[in-house]
N, C-alpha and C positions, 0 to 999 in steps of 0.2 A: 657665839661663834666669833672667833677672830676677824679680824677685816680684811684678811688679808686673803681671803679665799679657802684656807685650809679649812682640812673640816678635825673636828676634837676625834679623836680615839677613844673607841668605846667599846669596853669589854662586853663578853656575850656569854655566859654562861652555856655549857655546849655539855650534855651528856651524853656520853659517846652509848652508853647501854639503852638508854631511850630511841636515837637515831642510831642509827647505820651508813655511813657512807656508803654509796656502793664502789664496785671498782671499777677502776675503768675499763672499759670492752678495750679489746687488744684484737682488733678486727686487720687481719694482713690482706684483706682485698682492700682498703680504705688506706694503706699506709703505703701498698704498690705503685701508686703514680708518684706520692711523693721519694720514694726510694727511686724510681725511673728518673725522677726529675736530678736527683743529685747524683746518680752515677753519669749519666749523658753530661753534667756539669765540670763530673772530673775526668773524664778522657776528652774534655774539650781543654783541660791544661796540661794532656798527653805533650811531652816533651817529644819538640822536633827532631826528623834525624839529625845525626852527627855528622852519616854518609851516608853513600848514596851506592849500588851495588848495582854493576855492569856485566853482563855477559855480553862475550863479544870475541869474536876467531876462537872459539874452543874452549877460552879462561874465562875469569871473573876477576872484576876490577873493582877495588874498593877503594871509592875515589871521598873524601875528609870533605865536607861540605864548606869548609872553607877556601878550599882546594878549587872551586868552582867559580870562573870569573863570571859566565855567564850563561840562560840557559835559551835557545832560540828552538821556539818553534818549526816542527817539519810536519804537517799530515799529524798523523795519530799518532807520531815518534817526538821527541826530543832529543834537541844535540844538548850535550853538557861541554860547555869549553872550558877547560882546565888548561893553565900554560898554553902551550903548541899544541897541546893534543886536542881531539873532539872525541866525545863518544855519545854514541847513539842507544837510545832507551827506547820502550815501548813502553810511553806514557802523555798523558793529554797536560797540557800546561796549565790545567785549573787543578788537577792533582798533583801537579808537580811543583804549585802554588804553597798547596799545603803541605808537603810534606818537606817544605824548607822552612826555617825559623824565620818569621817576620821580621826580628832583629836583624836580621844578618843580609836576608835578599827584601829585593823590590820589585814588584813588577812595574813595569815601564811602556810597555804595550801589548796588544793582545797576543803578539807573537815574541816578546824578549822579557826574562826574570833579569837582574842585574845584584851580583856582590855589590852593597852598599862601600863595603871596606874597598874594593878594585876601581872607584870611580875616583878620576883622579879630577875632571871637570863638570860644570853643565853649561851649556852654552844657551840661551834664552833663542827661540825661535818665533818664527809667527803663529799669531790665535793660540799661546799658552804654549805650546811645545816647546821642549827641550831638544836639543844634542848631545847625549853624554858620551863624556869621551871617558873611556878608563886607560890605568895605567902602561897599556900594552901599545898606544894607540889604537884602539878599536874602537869605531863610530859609529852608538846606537842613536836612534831616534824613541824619542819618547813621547808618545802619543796625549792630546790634550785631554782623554778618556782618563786616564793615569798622574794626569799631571799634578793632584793635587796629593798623592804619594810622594811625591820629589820635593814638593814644597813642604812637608812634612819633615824634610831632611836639612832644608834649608834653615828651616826656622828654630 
């Protein structure tokens, strides 16, 4: 043997009409979790919305998710601030977590998502907290719970 660990290759005389391999079982109860496991895998890199769709006085608004400076917490609703306008959803801010692109927003506190792109400042506060100010003048607070989502921005 070598010294070097390997080991020598060694042919094996193999009659396939003597042996039989058998074949292998093709068992679909045995292959369902791992099929489960990779579909759950790929609608977990389900692409974010683009926007975001408003009924509101009678219309429907479809407001470009970029379009979105900020999203503030109300009850079981959400405001979306876009420009000057607000519009109001029926939706909880941990779904409305996800169905923004992590690229693009941040949450900031339990009650405000923030466009990463609209954030003109941060201001450093006490015990880890922030002030962000975006480009509108609009003064959030960013909670020490989140804080190290902003630092992630920083760095």
């Amino acid at each position: 043997m070598p010294s070097t660990g390997e080991y020598p290759l060694r042919l094996v005389d193999f009659d396939v009409a003597e042996k039989s391999v058998p074949e292998p079982q093709r068992d679909n109860e045995s292959l369902r979790p791992l099929l489960e496991a990779v579909l759950a895998e790929l609608r977990s890199f389900k692409r974010k919305s683009e926007r975001v769709v408003v009924r509101t006085n009678g219309k429907v608004v479809f407001l470009r998710a970029d379009e979105i400076s900020w999203v503030e917490a109300a009850g079981n609703y959400v405001n979306l601030h876009a420009g000057s306008e607000s519009h109001v959803l029926r939706e909880s801010m941990k779904n409305m977590e996800t169905r923004l692109d992590p690229d693009l927003f941040v949450r900031i506190h339990r009650s405000a998502i923030v466009n990463v792109n609209r954030i003109r400042e941060l201001q450093p506060w006490f015990h880890g907290e922030y002030v962000v100010i975006l480009h509108d003048g609009t003064r959030l607070m960013a909670s020490r719970v989140f804080s190290d989502r902003l630092d992630k921005l920083i760095a």
